[in-house]
Chimera marker file (.cmm) of the C-alpha trace (Angstrom):
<marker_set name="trace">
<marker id="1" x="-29.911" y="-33.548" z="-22.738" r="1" g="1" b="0" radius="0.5"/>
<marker id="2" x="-33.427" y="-31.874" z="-22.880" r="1" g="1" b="0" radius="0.5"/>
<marker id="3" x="-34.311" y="-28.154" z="-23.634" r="1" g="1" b="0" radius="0.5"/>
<marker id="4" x="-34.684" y="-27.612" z="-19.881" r="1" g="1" b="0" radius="0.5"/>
<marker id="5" x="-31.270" y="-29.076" z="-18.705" r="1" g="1" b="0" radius="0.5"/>
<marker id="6" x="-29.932" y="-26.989" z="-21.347" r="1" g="1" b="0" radius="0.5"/>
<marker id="7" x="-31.166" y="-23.319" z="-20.209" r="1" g="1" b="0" radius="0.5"/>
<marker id="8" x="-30.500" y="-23.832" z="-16.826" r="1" g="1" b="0" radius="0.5"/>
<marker id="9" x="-26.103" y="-24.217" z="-17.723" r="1" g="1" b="0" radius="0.5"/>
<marker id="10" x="-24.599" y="-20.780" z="-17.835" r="1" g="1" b="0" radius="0.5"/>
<marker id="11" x="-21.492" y="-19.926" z="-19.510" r="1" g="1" b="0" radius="0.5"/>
<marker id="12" x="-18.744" y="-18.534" z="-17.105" r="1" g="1" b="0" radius="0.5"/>
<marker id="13" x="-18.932" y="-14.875" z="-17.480" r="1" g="1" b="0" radius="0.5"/>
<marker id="14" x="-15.506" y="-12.936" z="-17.178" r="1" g="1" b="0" radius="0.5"/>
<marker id="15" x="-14.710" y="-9.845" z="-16.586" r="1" g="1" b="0" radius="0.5"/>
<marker id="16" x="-14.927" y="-7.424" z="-19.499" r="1" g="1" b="0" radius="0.5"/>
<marker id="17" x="-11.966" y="-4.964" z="-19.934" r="1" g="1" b="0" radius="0.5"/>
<marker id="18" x="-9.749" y="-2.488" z="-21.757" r="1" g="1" b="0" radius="0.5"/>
<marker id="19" x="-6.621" y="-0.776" z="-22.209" r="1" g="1" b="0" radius="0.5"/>
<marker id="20" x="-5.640" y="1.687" z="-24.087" r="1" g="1" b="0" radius="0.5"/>
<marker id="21" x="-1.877" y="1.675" z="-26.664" r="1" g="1" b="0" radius="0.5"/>
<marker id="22" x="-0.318" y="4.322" z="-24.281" r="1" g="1" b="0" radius="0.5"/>
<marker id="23" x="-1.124" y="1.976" z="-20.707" r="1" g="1" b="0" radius="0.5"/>
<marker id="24" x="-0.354" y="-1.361" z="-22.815" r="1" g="1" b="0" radius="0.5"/>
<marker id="25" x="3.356" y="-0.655" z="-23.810" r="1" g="1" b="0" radius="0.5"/>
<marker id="26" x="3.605" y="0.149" z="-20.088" r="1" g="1" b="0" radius="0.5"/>
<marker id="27" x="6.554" y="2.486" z="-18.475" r="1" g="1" b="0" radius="0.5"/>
<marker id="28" x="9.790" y="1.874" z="-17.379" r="1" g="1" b="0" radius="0.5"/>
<marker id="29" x="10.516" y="3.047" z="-13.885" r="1" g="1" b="0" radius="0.5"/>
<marker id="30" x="13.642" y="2.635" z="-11.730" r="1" g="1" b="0" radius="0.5"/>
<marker id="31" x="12.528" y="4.438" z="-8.276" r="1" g="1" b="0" radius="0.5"/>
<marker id="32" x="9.722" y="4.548" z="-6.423" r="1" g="1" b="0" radius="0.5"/>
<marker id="33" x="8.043" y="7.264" z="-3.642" r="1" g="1" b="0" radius="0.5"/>
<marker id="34" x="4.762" y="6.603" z="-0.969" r="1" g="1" b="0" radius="0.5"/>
<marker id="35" x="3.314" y="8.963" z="0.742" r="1" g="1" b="0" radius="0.5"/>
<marker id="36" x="0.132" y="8.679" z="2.841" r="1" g="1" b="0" radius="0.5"/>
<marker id="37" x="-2.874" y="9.780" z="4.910" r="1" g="1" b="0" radius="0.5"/>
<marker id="38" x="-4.956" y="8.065" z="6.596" r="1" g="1" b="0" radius="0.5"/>
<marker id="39" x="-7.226" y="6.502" z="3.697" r="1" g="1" b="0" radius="0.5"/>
<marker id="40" x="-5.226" y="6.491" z="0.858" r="1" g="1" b="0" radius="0.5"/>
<marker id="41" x="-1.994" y="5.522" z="-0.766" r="1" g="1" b="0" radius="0.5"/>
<marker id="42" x="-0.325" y="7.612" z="-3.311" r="1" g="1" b="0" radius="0.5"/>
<marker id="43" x="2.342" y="5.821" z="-5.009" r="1" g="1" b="0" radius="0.5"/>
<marker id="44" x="4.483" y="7.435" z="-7.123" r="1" g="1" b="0" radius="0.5"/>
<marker id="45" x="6.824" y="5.388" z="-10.191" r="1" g="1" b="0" radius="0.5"/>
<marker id="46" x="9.911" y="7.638" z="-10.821" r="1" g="1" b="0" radius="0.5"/>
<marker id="47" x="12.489" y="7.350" z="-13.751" r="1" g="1" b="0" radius="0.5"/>
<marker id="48" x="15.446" y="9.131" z="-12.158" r="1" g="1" b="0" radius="0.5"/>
<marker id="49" x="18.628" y="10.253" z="-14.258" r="1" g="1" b="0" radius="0.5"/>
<marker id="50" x="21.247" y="12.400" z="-11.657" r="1" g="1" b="0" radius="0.5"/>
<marker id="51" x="19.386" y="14.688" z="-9.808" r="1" g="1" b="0" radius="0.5"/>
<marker id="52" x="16.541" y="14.537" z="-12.179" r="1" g="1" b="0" radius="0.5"/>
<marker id="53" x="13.053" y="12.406" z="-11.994" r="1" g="1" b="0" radius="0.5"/>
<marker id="54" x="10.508" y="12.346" z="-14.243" r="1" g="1" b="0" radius="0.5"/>
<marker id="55" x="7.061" y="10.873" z="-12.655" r="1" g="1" b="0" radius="0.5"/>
<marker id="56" x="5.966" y="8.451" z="-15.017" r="1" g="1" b="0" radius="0.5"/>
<marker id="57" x="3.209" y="6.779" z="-12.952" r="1" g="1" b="0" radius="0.5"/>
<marker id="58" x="0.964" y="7.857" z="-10.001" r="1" g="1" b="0" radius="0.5"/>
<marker id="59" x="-1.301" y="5.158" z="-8.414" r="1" g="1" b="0" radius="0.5"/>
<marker id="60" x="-3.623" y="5.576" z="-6.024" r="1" g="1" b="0" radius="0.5"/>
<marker id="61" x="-4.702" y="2.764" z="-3.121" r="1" g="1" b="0" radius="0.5"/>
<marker id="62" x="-6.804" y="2.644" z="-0.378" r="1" g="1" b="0" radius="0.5"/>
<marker id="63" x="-4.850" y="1.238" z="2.726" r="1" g="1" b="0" radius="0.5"/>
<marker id="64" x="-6.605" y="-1.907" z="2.360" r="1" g="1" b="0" radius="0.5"/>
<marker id="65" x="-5.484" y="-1.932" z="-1.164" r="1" g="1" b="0" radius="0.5"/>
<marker id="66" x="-1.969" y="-1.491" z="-0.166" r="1" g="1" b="0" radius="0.5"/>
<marker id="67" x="-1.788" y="-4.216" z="2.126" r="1" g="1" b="0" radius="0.5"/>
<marker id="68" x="-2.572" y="-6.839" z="-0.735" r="1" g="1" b="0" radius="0.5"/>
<marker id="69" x="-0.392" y="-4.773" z="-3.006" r="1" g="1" b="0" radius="0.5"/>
<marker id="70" x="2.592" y="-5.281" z="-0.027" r="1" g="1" b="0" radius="0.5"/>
<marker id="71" x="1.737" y="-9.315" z="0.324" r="1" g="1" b="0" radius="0.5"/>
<marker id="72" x="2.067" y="-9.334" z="-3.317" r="1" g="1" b="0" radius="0.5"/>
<marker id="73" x="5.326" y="-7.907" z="-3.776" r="1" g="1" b="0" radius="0.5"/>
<marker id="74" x="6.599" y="-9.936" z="-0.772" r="1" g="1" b="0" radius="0.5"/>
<marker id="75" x="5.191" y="-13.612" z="-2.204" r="1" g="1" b="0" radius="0.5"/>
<marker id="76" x="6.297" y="-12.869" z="-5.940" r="1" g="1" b="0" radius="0.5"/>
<marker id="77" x="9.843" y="-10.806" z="-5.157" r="1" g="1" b="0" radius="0.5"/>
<marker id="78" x="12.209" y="-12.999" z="-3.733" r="1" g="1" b="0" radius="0.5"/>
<marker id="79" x="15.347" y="-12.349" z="-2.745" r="1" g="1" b="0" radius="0.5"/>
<marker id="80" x="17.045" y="-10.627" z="0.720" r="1" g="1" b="0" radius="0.5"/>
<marker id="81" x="15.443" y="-8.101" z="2.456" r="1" g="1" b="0" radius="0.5"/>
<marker id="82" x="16.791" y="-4.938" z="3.295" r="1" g="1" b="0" radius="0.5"/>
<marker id="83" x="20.225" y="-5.226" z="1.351" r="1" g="1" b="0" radius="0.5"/>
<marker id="84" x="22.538" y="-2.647" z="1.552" r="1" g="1" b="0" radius="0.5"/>
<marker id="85" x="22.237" y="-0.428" z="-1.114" r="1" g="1" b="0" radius="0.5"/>
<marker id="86" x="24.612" y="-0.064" z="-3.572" r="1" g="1" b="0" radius="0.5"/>
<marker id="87" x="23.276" y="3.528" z="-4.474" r="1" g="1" b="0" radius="0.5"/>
<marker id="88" x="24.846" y="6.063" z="-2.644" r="1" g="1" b="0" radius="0.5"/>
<marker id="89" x="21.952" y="8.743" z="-0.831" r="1" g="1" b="0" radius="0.5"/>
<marker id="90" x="22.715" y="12.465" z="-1.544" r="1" g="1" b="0" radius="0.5"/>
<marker id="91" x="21.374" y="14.935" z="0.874" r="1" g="1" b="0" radius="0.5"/>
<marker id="92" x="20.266" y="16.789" z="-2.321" r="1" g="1" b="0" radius="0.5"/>
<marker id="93" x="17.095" y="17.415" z="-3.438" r="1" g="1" b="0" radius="0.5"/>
<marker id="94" x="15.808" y="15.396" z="-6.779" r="1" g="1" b="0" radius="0.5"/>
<marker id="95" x="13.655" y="17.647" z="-8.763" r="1" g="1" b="0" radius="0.5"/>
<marker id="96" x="10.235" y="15.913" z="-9.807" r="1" g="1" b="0" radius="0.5"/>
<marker id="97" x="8.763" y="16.733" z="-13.381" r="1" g="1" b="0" radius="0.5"/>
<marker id="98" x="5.289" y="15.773" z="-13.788" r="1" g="1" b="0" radius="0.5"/>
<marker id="99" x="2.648" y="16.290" z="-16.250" r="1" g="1" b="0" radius="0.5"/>
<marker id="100" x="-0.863" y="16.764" z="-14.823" r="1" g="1" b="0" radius="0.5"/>
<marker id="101" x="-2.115" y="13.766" z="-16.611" r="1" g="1" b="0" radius="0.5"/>
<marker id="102" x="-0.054" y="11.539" z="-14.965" r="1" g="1" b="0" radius="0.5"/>
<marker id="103" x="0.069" y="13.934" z="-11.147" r="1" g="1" b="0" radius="0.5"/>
<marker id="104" x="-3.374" y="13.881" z="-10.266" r="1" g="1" b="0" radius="0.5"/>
<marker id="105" x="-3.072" y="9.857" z="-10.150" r="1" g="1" b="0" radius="0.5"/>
<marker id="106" x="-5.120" y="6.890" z="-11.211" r="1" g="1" b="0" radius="0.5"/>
<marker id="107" x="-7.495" y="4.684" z="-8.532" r="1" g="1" b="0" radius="0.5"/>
<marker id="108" x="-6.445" y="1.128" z="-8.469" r="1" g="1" b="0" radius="0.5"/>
<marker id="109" x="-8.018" y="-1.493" z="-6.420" r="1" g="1" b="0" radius="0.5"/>
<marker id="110" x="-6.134" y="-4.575" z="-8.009" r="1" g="1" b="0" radius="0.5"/>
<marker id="111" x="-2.697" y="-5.584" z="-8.913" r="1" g="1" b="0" radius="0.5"/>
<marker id="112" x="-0.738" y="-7.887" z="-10.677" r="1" g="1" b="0" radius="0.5"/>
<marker id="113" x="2.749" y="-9.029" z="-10.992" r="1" g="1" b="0" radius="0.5"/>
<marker id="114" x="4.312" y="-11.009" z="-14.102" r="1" g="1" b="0" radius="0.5"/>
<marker id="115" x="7.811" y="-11.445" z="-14.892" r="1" g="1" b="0" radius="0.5"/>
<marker id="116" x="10.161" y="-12.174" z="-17.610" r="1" g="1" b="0" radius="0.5"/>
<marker id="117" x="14.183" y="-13.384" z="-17.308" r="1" g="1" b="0" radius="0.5"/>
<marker id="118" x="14.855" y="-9.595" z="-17.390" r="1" g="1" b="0" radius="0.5"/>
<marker id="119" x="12.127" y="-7.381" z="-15.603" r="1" g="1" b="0" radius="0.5"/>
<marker id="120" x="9.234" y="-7.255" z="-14.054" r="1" g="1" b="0" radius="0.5"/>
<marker id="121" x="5.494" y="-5.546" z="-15.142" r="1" g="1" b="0" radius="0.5"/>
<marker id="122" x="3.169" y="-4.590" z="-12.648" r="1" g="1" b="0" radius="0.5"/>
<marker id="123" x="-0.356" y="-4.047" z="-13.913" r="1" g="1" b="0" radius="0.5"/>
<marker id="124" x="-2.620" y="-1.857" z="-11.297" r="1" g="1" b="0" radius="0.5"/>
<marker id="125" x="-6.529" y="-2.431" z="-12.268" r="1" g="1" b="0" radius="0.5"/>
<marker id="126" x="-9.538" y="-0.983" z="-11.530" r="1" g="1" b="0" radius="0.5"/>
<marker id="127" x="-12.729" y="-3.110" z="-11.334" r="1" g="1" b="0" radius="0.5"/>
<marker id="128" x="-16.229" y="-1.944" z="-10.921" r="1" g="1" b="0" radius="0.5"/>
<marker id="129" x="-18.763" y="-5.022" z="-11.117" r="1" g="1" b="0" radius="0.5"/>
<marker id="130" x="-17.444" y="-7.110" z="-14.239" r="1" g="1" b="0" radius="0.5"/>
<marker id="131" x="-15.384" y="-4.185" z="-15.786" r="1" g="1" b="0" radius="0.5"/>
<marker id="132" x="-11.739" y="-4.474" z="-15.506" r="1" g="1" b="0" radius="0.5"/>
<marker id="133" x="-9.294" y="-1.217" z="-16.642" r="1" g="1" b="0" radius="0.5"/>
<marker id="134" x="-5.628" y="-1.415" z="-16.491" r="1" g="1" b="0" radius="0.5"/>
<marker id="135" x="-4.745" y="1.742" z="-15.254" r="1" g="1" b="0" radius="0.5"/>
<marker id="136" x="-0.908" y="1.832" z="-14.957" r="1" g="1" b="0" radius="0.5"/>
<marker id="137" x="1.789" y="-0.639" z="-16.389" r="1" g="1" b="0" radius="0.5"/>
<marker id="138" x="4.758" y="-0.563" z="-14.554" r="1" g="1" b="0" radius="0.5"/>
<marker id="139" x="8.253" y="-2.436" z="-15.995" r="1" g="1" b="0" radius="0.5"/>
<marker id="140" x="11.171" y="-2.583" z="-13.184" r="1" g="1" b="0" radius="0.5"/>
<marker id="141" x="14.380" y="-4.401" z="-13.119" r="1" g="1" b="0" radius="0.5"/>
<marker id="142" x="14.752" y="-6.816" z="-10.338" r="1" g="1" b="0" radius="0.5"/>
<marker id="143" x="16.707" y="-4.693" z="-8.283" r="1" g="1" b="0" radius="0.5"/>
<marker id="144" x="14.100" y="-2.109" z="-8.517" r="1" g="1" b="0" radius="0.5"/>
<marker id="145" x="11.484" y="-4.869" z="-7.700" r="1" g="1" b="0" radius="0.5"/>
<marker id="146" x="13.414" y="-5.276" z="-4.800" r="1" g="1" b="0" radius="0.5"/>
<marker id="147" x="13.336" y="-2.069" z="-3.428" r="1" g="1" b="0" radius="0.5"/>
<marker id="148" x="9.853" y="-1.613" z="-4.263" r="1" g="1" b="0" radius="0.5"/>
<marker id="149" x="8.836" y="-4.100" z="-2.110" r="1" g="1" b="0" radius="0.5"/>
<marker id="150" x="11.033" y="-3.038" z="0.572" r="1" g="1" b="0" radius="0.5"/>
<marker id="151" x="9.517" y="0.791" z="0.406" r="1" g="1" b="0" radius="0.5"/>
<marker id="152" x="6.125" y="-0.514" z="0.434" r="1" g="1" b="0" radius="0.5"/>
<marker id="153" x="6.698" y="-2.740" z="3.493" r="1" g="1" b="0" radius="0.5"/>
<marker id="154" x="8.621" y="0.221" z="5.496" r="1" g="1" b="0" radius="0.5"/>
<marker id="155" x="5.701" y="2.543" z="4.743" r="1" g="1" b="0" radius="0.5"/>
<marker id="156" x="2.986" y="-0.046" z="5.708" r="1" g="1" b="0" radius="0.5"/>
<marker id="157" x="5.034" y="-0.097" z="8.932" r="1" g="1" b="0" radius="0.5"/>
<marker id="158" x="4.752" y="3.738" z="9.518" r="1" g="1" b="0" radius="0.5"/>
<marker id="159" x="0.936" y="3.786" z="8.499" r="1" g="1" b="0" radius="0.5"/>
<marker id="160" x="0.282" y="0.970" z="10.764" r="1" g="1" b="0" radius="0.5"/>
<marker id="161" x="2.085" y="2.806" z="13.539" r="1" g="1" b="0" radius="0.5"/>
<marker id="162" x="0.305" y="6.413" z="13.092" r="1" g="1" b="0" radius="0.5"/>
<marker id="163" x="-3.170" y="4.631" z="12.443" r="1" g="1" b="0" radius="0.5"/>
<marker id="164" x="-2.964" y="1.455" z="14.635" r="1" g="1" b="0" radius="0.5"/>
<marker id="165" x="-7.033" y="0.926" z="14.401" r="1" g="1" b="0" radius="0.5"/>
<marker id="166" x="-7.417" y="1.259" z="11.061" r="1" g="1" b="0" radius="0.5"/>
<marker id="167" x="-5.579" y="-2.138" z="9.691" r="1" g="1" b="0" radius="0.5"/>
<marker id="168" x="-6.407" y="-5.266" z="11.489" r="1" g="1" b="0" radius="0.5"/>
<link id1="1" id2="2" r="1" g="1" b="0" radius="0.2"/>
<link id1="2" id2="3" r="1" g="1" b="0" radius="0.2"/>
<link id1="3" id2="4" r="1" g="1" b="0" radius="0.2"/>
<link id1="4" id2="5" r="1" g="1" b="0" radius="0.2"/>
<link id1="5" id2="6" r="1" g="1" b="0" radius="0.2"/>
<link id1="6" id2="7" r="1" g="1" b="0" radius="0.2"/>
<link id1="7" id2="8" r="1" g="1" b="0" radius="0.2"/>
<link id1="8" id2="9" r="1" g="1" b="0" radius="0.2"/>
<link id1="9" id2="10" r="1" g="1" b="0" radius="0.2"/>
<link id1="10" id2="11" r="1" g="1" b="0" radius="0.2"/>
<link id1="11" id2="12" r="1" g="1" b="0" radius="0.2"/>
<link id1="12" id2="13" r="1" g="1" b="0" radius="0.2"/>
<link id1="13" id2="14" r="1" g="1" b="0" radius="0.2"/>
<link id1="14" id2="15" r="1" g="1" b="0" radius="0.2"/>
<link id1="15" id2="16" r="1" g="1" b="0" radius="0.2"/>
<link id1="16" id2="17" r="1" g="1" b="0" radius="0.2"/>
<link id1="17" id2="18" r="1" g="1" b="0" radius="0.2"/>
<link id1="18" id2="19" r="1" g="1" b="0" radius="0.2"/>
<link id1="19" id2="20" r="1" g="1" b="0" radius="0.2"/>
<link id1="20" id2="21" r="1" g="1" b="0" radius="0.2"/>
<link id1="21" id2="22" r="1" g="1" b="0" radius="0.2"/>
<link id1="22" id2="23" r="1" g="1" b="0" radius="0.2"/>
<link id1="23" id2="24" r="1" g="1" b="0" radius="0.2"/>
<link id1="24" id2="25" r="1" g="1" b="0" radius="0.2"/>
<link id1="25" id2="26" r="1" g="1" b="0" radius="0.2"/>
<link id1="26" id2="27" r="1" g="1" b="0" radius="0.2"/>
<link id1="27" id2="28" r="1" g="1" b="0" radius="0.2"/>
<link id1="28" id2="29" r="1" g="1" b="0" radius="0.2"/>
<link id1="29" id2="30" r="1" g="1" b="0" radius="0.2"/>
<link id1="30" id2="31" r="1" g="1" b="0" radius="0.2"/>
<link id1="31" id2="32" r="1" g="1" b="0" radius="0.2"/>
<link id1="32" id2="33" r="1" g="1" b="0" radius="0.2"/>
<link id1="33" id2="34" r="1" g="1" b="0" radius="0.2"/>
<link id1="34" id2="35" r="1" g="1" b="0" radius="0.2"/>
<link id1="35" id2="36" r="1" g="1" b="0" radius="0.2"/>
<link id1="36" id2="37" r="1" g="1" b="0" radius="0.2"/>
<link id1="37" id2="38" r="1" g="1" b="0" radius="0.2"/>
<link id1="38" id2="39" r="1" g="1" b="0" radius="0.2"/>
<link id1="39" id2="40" r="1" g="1" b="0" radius="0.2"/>
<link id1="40" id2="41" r="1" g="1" b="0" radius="0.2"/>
<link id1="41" id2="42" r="1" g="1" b="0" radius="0.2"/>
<link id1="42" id2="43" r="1" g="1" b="0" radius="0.2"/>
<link id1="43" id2="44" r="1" g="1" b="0" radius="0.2"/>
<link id1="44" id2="45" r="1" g="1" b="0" radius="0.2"/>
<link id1="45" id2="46" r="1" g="1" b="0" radius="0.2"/>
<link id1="46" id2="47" r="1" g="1" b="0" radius="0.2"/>
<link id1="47" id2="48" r="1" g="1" b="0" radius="0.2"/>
<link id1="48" id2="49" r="1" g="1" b="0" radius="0.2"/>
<link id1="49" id2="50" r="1" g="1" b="0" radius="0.2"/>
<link id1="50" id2="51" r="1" g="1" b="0" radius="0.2"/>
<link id1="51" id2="52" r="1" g="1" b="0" radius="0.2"/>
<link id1="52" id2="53" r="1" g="1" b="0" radius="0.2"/>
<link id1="53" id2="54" r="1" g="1" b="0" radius="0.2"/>
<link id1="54" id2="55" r="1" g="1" b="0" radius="0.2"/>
<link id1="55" id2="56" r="1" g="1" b="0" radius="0.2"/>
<link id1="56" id2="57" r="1" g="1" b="0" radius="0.2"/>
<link id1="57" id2="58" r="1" g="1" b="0" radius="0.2"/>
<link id1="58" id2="59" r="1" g="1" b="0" radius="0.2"/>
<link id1="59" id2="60" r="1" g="1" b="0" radius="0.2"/>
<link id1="60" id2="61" r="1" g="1" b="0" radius="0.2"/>
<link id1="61" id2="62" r="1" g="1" b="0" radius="0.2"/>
<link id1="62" id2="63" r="1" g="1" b="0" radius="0.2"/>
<link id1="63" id2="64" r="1" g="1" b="0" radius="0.2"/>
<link id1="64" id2="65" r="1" g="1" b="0" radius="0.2"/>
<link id1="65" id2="66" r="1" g="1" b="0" radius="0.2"/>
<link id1="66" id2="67" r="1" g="1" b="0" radius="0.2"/>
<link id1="67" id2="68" r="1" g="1" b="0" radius="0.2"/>
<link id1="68" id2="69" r="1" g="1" b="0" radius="0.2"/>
<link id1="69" id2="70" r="1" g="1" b="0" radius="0.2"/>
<link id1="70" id2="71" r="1" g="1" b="0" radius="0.2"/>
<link id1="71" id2="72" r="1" g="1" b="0" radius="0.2"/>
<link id1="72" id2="73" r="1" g="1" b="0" radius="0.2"/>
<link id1="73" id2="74" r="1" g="1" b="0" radius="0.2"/>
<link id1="74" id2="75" r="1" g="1" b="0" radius="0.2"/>
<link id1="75" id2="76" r="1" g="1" b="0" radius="0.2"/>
<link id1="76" id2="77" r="1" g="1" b="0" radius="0.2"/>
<link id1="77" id2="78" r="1" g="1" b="0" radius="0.2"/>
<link id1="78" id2="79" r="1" g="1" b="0" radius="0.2"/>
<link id1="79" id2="80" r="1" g="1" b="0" radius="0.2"/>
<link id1="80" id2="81" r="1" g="1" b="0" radius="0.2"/>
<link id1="81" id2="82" r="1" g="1" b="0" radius="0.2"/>
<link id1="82" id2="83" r="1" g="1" b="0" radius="0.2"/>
<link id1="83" id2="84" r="1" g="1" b="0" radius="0.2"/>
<link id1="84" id2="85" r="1" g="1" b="0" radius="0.2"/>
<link id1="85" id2="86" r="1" g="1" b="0" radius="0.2"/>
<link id1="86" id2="87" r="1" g="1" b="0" radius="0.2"/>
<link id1="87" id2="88" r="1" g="1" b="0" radius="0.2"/>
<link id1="88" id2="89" r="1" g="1" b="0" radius="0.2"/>
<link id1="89" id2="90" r="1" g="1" b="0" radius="0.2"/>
<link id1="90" id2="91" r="1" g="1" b="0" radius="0.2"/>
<link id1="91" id2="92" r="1" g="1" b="0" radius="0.2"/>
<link id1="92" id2="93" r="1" g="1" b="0" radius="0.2"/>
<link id1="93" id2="94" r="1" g="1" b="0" radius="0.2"/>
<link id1="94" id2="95" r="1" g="1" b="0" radius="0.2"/>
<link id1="95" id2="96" r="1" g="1" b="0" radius="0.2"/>
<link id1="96" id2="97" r="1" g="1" b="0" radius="0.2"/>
<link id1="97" id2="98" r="1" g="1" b="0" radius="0.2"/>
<link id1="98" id2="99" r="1" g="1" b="0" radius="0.2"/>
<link id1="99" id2="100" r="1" g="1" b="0" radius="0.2"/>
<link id1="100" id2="101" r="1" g="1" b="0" radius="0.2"/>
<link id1="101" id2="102" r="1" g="1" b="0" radius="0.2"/>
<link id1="102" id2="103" r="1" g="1" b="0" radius="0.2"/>
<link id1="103" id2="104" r="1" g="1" b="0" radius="0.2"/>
<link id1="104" id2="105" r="1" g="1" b="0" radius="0.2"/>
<link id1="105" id2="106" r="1" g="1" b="0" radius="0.2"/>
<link id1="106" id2="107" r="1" g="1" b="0" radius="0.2"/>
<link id1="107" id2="108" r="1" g="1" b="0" radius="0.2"/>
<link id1="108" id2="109" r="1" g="1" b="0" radius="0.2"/>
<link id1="109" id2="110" r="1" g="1" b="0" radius="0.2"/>
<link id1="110" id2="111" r="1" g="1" b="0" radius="0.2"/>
<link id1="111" id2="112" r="1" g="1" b="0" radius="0.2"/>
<link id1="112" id2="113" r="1" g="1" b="0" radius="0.2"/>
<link id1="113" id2="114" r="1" g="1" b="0" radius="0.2"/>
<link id1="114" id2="115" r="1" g="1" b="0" radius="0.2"/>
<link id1="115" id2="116" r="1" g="1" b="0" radius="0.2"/>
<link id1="116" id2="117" r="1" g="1" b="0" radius="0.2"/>
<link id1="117" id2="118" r="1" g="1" b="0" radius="0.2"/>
<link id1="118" id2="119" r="1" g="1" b="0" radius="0.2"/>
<link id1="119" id2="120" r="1" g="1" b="0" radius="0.2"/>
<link id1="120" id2="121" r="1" g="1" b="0" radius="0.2"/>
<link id1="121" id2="122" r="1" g="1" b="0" radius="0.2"/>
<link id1="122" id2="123" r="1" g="1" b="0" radius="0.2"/>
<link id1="123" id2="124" r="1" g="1" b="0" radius="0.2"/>
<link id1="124" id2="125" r="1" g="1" b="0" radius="0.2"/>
<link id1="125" id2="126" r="1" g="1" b="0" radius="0.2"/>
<link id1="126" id2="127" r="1" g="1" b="0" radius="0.2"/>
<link id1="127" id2="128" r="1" g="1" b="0" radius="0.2"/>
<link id1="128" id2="129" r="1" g="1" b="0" radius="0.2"/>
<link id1="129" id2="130" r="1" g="1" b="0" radius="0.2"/>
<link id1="130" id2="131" r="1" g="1" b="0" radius="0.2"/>
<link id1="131" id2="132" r="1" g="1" b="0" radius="0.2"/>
<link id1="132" id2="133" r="1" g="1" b="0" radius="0.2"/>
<link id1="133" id2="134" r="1" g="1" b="0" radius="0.2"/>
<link id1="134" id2="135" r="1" g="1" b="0" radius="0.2"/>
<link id1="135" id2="136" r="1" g="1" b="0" radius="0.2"/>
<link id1="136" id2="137" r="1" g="1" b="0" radius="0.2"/>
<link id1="137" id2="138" r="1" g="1" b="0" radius="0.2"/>
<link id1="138" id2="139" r="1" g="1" b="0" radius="0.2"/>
<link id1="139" id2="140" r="1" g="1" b="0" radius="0.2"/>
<link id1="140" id2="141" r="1" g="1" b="0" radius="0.2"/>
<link id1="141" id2="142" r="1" g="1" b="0" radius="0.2"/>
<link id1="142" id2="143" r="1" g="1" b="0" radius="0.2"/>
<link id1="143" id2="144" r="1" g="1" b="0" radius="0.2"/>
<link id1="144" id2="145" r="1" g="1" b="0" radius="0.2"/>
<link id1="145" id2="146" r="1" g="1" b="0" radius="0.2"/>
<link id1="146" id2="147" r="1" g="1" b="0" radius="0.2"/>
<link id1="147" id2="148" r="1" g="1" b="0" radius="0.2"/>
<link id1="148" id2="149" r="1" g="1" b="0" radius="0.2"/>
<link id1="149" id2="150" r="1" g="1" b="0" radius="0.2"/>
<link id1="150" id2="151" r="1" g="1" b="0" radius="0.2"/>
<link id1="151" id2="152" r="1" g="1" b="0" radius="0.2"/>
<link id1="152" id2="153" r="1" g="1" b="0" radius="0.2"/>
<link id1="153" id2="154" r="1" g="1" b="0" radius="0.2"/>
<link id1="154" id2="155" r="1" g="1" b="0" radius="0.2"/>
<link id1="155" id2="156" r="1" g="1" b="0" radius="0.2"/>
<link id1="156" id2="157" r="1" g="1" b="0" radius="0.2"/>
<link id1="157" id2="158" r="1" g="1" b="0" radius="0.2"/>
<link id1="158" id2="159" r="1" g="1" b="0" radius="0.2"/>
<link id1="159" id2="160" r="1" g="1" b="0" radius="0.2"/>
<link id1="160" id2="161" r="1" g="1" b="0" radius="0.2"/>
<link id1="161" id2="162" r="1" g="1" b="0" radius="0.2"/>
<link id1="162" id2="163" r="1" g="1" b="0" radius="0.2"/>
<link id1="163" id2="164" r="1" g="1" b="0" radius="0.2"/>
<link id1="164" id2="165" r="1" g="1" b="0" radius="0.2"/>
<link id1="165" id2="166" r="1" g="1" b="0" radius="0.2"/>
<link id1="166" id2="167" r="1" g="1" b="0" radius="0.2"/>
<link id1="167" id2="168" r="1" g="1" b="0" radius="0.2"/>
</marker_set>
């Protein structure tokens, strides 16, 4: 090969990134909350004991964002949809605890899914150019997969009913 062949081949660049200890370990969370407007997604991870919930994660998506976040959930999460739930709903309130840190949210505008025999982690990025930041780690049973995926598709229903031009 001659010195010109040579300095035309590039090596494939990939995205740089980081994470810090805190996001690594990731968080366990057994519920899960949406609410929306109309151009952006707050989606909140709950750990809820009783009555109590302590908000361990708060992403934020646009609605675009949340559409491939919903197609996600429904290719890797298999199993029936809309199950009857085994959890009995109280007509009480649950009380929320939050820490600012973790209330005023974190932008994603990528997700993953990877699972082991046991539970499932969801890593929520953010990428701007060839940086990559995992900004929440999520770690759910399958059952809370489950519902996950079956709140995010019943809220992507309501948003695409209140804003019917916005999604194509």
């Amino acid at each position: 090969m001659n010195k010109g062949k040579k300095k035309g081949l590039q090596k494939k660049q990939k995205p740089e990134g980081a994470v810090g200890p805190h996001i690594y370990m990731g968080v366990y969370s057994n519920a899960v909350a949406i609410t929306h407007t109309q151009n952006e997604f707050s989606v909140d991870f709950l750990h809820q004991l009783g009555q109590e919930a302590q908000l361990v994660s708060r992403v934020i998506l646009s609605p675009t964002h949340m559409v491939a976040f919903g197609k996600l959930l429904a290719d890797k999460i298999k199993g029936p949809k809309k199950r009857g739930s085994k959890r009995a709903k109280s007509k009480e309130e649950i009380s929320v605890i939050a820490s600012w840190d973790i209330a005023k949210g974190v932008y994603s505008n990528i997700a993953g899914i990877h699972e082991t025999e046991e539970e499932y982690v969801i890593d929520f990025l953010h990428q701007i150019g060839r940086e990559v930041h995992i900004v929440s780690r999520i770690i759910m049973t399958a059952s809370h997969m489950l519902r996950c995926r079956d709140v995010v598709a019943k809220n992507l229903s309501k948003y695409r009913k209140a804003y019917p031009n916005k999604l194509k």
